[in-house]
C-alpha positions as CSV (number, residue, x, y, z in Angstrom):
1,X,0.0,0.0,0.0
2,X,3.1,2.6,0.5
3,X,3.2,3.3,-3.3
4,X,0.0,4.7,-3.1
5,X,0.4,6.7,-0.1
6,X,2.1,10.3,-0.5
7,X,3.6,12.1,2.7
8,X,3.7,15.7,2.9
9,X,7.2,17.3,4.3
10,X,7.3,21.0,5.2
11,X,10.5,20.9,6.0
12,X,12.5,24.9,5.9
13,X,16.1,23.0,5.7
14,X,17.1,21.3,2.8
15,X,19.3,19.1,4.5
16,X,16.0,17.7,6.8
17,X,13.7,17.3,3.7
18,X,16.6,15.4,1.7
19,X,16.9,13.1,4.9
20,X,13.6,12.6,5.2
21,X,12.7,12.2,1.6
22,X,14.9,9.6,1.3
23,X,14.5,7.5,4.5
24,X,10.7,7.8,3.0
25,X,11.2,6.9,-0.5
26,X,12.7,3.6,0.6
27,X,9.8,2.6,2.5
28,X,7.8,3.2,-0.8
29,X,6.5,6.3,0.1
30,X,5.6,9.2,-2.4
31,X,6.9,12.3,-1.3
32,X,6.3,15.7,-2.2
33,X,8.0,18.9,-0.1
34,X,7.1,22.6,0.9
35,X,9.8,25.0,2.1
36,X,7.0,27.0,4.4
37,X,3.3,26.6,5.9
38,X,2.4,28.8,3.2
39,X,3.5,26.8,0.5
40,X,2.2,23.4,2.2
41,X,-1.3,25.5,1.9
42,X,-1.2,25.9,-1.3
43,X,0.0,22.8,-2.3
44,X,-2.8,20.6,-0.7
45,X,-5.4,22.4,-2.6
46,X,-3.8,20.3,-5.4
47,X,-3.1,17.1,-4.1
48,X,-3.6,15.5,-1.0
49,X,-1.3,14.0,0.8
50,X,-2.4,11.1,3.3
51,X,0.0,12.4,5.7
52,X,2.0,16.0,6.9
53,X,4.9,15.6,8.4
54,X,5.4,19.6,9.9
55,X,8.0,21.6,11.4
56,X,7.0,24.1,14.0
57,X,10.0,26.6,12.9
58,X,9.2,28.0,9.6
59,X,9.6,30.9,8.0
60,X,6.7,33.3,7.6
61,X,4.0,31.4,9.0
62,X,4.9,28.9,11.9
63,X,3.9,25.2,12.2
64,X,0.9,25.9,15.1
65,X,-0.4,28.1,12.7
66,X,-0.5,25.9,9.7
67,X,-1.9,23.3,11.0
68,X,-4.5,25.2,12.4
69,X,-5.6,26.5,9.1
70,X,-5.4,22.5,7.8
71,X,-7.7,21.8,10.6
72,X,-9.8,24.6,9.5
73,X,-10.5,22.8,5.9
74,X,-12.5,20.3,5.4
75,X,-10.6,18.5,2.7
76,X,-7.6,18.7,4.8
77,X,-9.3,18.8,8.1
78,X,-8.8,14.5,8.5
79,X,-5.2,14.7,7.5
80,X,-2.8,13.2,10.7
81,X,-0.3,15.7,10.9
82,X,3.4,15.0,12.7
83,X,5.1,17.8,14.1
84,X,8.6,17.4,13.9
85,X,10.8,19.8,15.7
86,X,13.7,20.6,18.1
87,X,11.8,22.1,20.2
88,X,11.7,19.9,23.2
89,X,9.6,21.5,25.9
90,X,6.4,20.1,26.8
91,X,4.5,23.4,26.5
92,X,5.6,23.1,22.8
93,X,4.7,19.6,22.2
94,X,1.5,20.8,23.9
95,X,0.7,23.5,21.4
96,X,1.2,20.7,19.1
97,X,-1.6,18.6,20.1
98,X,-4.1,21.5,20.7
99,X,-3.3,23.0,17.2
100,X,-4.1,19.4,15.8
101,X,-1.4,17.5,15.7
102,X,-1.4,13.3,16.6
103,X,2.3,12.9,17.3
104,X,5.6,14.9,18.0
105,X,8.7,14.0,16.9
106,X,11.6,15.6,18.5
107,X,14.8,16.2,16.9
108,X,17.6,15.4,16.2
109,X,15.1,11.9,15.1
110,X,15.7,8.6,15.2
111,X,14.9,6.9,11.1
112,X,13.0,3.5,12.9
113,X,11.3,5.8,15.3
114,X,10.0,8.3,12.2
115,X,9.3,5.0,10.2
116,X,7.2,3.2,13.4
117,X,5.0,6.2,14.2
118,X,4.5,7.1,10.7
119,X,3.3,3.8,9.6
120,X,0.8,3.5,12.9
121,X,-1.0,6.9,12.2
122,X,-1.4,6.0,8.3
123,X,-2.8,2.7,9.7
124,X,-4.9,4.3,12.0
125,X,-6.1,6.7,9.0
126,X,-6.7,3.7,7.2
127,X,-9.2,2.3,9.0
128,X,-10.4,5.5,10.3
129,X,-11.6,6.0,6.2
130,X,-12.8,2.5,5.9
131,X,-14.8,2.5,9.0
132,X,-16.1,6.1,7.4
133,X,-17.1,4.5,3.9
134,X,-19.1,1.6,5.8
135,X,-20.9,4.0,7.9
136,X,-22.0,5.5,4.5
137,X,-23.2,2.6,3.3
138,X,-24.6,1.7,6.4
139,X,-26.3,5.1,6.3
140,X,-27.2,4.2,2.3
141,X,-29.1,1.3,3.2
142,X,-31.4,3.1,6.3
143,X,-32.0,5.4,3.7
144,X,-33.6,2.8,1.1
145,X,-35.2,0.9,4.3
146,X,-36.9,4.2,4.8
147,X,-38.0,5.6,1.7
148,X,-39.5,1.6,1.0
149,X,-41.2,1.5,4.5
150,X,-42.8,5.4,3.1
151,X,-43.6,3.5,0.2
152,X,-45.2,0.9,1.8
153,X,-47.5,2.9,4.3
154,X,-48.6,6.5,4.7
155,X,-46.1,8.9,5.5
156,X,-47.2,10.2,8.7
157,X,-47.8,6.3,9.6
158,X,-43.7,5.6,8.7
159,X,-42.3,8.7,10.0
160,X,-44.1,7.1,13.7
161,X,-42.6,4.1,13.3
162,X,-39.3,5.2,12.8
163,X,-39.3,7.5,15.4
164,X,-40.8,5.3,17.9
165,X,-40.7,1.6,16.3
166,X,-44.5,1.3,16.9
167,X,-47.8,2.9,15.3
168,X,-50.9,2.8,18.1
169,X,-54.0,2.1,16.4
170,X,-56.4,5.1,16.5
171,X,-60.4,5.4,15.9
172,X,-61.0,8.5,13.3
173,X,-64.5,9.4,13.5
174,X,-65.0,10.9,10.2
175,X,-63.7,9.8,6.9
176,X,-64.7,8.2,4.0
177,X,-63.4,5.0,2.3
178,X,-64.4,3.8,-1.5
179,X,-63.5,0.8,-2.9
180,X,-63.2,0.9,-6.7
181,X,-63.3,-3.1,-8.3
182,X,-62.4,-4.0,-12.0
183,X,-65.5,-5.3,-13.9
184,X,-65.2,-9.4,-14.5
185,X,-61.5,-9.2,-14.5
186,X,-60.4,-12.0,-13.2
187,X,-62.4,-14.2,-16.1
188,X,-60.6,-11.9,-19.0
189,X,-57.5,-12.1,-17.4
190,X,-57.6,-16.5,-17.5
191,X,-56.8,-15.5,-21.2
192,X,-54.1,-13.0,-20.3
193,X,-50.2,-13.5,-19.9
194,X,-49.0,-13.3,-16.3
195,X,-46.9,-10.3,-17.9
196,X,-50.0,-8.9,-19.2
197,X,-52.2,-9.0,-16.1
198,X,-49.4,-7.3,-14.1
199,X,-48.3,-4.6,-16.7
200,X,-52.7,-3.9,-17.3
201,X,-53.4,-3.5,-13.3
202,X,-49.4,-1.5,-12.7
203,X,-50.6,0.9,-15.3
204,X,-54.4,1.3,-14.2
205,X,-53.4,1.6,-10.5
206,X,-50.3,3.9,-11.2
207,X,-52.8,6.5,-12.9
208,X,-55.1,5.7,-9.6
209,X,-52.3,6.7,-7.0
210,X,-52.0,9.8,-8.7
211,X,-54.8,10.9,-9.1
212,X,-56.1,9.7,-5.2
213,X,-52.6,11.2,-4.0
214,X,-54.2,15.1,-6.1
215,X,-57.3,15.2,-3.9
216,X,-55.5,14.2,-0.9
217,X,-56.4,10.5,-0.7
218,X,-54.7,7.7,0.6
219,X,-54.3,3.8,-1.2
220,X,-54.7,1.4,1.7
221,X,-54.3,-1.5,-0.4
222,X,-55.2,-3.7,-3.4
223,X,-57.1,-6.4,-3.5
224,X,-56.5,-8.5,-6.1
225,X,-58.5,-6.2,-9.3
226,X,-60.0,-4.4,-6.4
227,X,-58.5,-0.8,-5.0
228,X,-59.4,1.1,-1.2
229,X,-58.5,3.7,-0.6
230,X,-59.5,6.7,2.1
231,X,-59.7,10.0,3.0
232,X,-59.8,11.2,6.5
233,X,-56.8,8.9,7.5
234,X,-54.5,9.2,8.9
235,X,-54.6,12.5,8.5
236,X,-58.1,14.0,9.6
237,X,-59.4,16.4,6.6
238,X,-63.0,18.0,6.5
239,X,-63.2,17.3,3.0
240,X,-62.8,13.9,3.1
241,X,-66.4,13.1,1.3
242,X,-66.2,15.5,-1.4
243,X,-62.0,14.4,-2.0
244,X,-63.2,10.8,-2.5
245,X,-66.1,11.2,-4.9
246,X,-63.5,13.5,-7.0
247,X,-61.1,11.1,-6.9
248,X,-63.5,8.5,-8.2
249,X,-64.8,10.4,-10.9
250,X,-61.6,11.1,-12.1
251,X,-60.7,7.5,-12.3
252,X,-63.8,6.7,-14.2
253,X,-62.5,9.5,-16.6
254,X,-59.3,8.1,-17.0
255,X,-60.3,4.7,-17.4
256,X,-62.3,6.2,-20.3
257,X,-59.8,7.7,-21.3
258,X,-57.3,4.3,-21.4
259,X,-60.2,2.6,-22.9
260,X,-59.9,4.3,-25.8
261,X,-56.0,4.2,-26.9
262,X,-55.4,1.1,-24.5
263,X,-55.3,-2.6,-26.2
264,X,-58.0,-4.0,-23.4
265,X,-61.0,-2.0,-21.7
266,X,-61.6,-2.0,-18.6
267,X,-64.5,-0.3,-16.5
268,X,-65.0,-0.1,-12.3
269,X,-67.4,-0.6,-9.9
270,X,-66.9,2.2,-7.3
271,X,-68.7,1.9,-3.7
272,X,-68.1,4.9,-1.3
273,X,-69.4,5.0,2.3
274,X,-68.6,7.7,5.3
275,X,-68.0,6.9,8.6
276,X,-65.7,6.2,11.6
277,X,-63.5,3.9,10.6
278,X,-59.3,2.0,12.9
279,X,-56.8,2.4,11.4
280,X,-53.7,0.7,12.3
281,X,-50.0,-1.2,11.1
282,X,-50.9,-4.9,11.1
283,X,-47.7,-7.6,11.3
284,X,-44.5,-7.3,12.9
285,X,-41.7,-9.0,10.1
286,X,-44.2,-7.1,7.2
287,X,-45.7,-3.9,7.9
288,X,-49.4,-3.1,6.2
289,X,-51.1,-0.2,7.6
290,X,-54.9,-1.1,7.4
291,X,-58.8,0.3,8.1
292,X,-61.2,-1.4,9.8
293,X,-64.8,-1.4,11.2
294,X,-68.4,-1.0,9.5
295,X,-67.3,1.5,7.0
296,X,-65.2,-0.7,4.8
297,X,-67.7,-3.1,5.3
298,X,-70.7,-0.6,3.8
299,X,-68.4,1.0,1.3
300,X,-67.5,-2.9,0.1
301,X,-71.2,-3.1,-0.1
302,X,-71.9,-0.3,-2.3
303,X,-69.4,-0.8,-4.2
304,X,-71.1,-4.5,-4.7
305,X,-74.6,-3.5,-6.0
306,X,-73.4,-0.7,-8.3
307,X,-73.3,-0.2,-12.4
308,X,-70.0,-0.2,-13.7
309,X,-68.6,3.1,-14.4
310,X,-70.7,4.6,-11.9
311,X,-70.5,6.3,-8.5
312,X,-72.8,4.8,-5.8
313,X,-72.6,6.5,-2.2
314,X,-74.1,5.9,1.2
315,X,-76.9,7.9,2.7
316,X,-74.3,8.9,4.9
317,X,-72.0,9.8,2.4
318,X,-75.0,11.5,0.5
319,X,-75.9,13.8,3.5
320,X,-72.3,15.1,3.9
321,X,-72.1,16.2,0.1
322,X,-75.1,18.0,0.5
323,X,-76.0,19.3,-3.1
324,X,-72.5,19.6,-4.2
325,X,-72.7,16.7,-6.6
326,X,-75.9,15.4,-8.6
327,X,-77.5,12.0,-7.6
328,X,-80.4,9.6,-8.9
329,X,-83.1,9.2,-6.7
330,X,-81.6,6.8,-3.6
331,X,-83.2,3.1,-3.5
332,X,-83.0,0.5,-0.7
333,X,-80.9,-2.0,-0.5
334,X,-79.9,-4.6,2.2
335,X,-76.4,-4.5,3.7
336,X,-75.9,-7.7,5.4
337,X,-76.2,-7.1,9.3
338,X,-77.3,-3.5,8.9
339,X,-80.6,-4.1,7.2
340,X,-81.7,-2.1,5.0
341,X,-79.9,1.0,3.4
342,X,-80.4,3.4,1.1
343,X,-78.0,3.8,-1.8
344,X,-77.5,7.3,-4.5
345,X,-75.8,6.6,-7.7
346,X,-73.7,9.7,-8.7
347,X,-75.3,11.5,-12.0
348,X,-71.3,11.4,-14.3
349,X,-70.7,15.0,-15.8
350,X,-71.9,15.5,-19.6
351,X,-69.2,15.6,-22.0
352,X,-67.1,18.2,-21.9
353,X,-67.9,18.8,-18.4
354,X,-64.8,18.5,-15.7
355,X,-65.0,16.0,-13.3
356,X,-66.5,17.6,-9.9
357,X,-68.1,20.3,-11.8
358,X,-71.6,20.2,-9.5
């Protein structure tokens, strides 16, 4: 490894440099020189050497002071710096240290003594590098192990767990969850490729995170053809009814949209009921952050006993739109273990018209 270290000498005599140039060289050392801290300076901002070997007595600026400036650098800030000097007091081998130095080599030297201490601290800045570039790595991976665990479940939801390495579950009283369910795909998809059914539902629930992530939605998960997601969790938002029914009509638009360029059509079944609804992270080796309760159930429901490429809502979900949106006349239908319910089918915007236009 010597051939591919270079030592630094700021050495004012020429008689010292050539002695320790060449005591160096043998050892397979690179060695490059500088008459004065000033010159040392201004060579490192060229190349770097893995160690400085300083005098304290130089002309112009002194040895304290160079190093201090090295110090002050971050490119040269890590560089071990020997003080070599004939100054033999311990105040000055003192001044060393606290300007930065790691050893202090008094002269008139011994060669095996230079060699010995030169050859620990180029050790020691060996490993202190690669114990650096495995922390970075290290660092690297928590990064990815993050970013995939905020891929995985809603920010707010990751950001909990890695603070505190668990998620309570929590009741939020008002929000609304739809569930949106491709028309008979599973029998067209017996006829598809493996590579076709996965690139068809990547590229229909790609265009759905976007547009559910616009109106401040949340994907909880997919089910097989079949796509919840919320508003209202985990973060609360007033607006979680009217987000939801935008974010569905959108869908239906781009589906349409798809339909009409794509090789296969698709259409949805979308099913949207309001209500209090846990939410939670469910597993310890896999993390899925889920909802649970009556809602999902309902909205599951609605989505059920709808027309494909249309909108049905809850009465619940119904009374918190108000007259924002247009609906058919509601019609009673039985939701198993909550009797009867009635159910308003969204009236879709003419053409031309934006989706959420009321």
């Amino acid at each position: 490894m010597n051939e591919q270290q270079t030592i630094l000498i700021v050495e004012d005599s020429p008689v010292n440099r050539k002695i320790l140039g060449e005591l160096l060289q043998k050892q397979g050392y690179t060695v490059i020189n500088a008459a004065s801290g000033e010159e040392a300076l201004k060579l490192v901002t060229t190349v770097l050497p893995d160690l400085i070997i300083l005098d304290i007595l130089l002309p112009g600026m002194n040895g304290y002071a160079t190093c201090i400036q090295l110090k002050d650098e971050p490119a040269t800030r890590d560089i071990p710096v020997i003080f070599i000097s004939s100054l033999d007091a311990t105040e000055d081998k003192i001044g060393g240290f606290e300007a930065g130095g790691v050893d202090y080599i008094t002269k008139p030297f011994h060669p095996a003594e230079v060699i010995a201490r030169i050859c620990t601290h180029l050790r020691i800045r060996h490993l202190q590098r690669k114990l650096a570039q495995q922390n970075m790595l290290l660092q690297e991976e928590k990064q990815k192990s993050e970013d995939l665990l905020q891929n995985v479940l809603p920010r707010r939801i990751a950001r909990e767990l890695l603070a505190t390495g668990h998620c309570a579950p929590k009741l939020f009283a008002e929000a609304t969850v739809c569930f949106a369910d491709i028309v008979e795909f599973t029998a067209a998809s017996s006829h598809l490729s493996p590579e076709t059914i996965i690139s068809e539902l990547n590229e229909i629930f790609t265009g759905f995170d976007a547009i559910a992530t616009r109106h401040h939605c949340e994907r909880m998960k997919t089910i097989g053809d079949a796509y919840l997601f919320v508003c209202g969790v985990p973060k609360p938002d007033p607006h979680h009814a009217e987000n939801i029914v935008r974010s569905a009509l959108e869908m239906i638009e781009f589906l349409d949209k798809r339909n009409q360029r794509a090789r296969y059509s698709w259409q949805i079944r979308v099913g949207i009921h309001s209500g209090p609804v846990v939410g939670g992270v469910v597993g310890t080796e896999k993390y899925l952050y889920d909802i649970f309760g009556d809602t999902v159930n309902i909205a599951a429901r609605m989505e059920e006993l709808g027309t494909p490429m249309h909108v049905n809502v809850s009465h619940k979900t119904r009374t918190i739109l108000g007259d924002r949106f247009p609906f058919a006349r509601g019609k009673e239908i039985e939701v198993k273990g909550k009797g009867r319910q009635v159910m308003y089918t969204l009236r879709l915007p003419s053409a031309g018209q934006k989706t959420g236009d009321s």
